[in-house]
C-alpha positions in Angstrom: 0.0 0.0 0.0 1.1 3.4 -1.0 1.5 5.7 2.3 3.1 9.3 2.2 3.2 10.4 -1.4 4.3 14.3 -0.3 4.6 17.1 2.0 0.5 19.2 1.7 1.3 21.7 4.1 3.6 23.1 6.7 1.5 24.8 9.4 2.7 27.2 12.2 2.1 29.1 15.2 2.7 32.9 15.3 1.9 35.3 17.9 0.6 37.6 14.5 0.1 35.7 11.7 -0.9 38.8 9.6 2.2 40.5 10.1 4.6 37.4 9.7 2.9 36.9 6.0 3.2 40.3 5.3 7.0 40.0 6.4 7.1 36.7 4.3 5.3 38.6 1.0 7.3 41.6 1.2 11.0 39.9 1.7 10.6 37.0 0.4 8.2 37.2 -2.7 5.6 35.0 -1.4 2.4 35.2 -2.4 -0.2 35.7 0.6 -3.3 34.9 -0.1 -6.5 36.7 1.7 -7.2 33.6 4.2 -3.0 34.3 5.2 -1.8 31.3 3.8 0.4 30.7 0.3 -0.4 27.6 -2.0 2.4 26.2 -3.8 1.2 24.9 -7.2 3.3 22.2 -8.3 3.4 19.5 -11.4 4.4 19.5 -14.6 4.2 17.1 -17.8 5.9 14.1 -15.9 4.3 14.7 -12.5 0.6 14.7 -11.3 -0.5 18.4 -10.5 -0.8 19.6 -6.7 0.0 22.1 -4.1 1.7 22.4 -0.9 0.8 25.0 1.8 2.2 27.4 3.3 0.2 28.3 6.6 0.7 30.5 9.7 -2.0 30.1 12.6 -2.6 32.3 15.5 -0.5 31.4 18.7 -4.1 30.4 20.5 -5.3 28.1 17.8 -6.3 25.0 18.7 -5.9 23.4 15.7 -2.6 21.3 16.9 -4.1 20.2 19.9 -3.9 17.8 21.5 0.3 18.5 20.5 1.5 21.3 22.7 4.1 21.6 19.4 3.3 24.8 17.7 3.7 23.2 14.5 2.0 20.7 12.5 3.1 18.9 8.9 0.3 17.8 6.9 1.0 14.9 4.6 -0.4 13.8 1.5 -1.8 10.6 1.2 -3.4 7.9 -1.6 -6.2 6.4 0.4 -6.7 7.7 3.6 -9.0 5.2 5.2 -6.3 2.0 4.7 -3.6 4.2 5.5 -5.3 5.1 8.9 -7.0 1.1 9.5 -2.7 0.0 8.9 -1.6 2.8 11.6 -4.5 1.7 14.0 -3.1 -2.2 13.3 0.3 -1.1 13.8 -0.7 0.1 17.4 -0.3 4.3 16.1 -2.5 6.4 18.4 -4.8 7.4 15.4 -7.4 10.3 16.5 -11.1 9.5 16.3 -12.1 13.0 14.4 -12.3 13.0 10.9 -13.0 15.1 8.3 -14.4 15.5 4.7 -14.9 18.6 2.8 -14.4 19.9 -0.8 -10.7 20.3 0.1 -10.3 16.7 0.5 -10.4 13.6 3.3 -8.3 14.5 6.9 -7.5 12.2 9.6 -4.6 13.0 12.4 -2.0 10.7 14.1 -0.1 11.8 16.9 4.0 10.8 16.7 5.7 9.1 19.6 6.9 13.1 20.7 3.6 13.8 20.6 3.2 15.9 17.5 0.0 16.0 15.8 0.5 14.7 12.2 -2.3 15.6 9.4 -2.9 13.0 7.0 -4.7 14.6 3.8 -6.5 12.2 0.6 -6.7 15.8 -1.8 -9.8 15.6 -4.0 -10.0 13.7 -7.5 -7.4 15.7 -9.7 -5.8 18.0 -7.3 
């Protein structure tokens, strides 16, 4: 079974995520978008299209939690529900919560440090 096939998003904690971007935009040439985030559009004729994000959070979110870490890595995945049934089998504490929406299929793992891992099935063609 196919597992990780990339890197969806790198997301982080910042005491002022509006400033940091504009920091980021201005010095670095990154392209912020209204929601604060930047979306990396990759592929090409040898490679299936997709993105990776960019994505700073407000220092109170509690969108790591339970990880006290005030980062999170969100990885791309081919099938979602095997992926998460094998990490359950191989004794991973898997989180209950899951999530479907027109920006794909979620589910979170937590790593043996204790850092909340996303796990993201992107919609058909993304």
């Amino acid at each position: 079974m196919q597992r990780v096939t990339g890197i969806g998003g790198i997301f982080f904690k910042s005491p002022d995520p509006k400033r940091l971007g504009a920091w980021y935009r201005d010095h670095l040439g990154l392209d912020v978008t209204d929601w604060g985030g930047v979306v990396f559009q990759w592929g090409g004729p040898d490679s299936a299209p997709g993105m990776t994000l960019w994505s700073p959070f407000a220092a109170d979110t509690g969108y790591m939690a339970p990880s006290t870490a005030p980062f999170m890595v969100n990885f791309r995945v081919a099938d979602l529900d095997a992926l998460l049934a094998a990490l359950r089998a191989e004794g991973c504490a898997v989180l209950d919560k899951r999530e479907d929406s027109e920006h794909g299929r979620f589910g979170w793992v937590i790593d043996p440090d204790g850092n909340k891992v996303e796990l993201w099935e992107p919609p058909p063609g993304q």
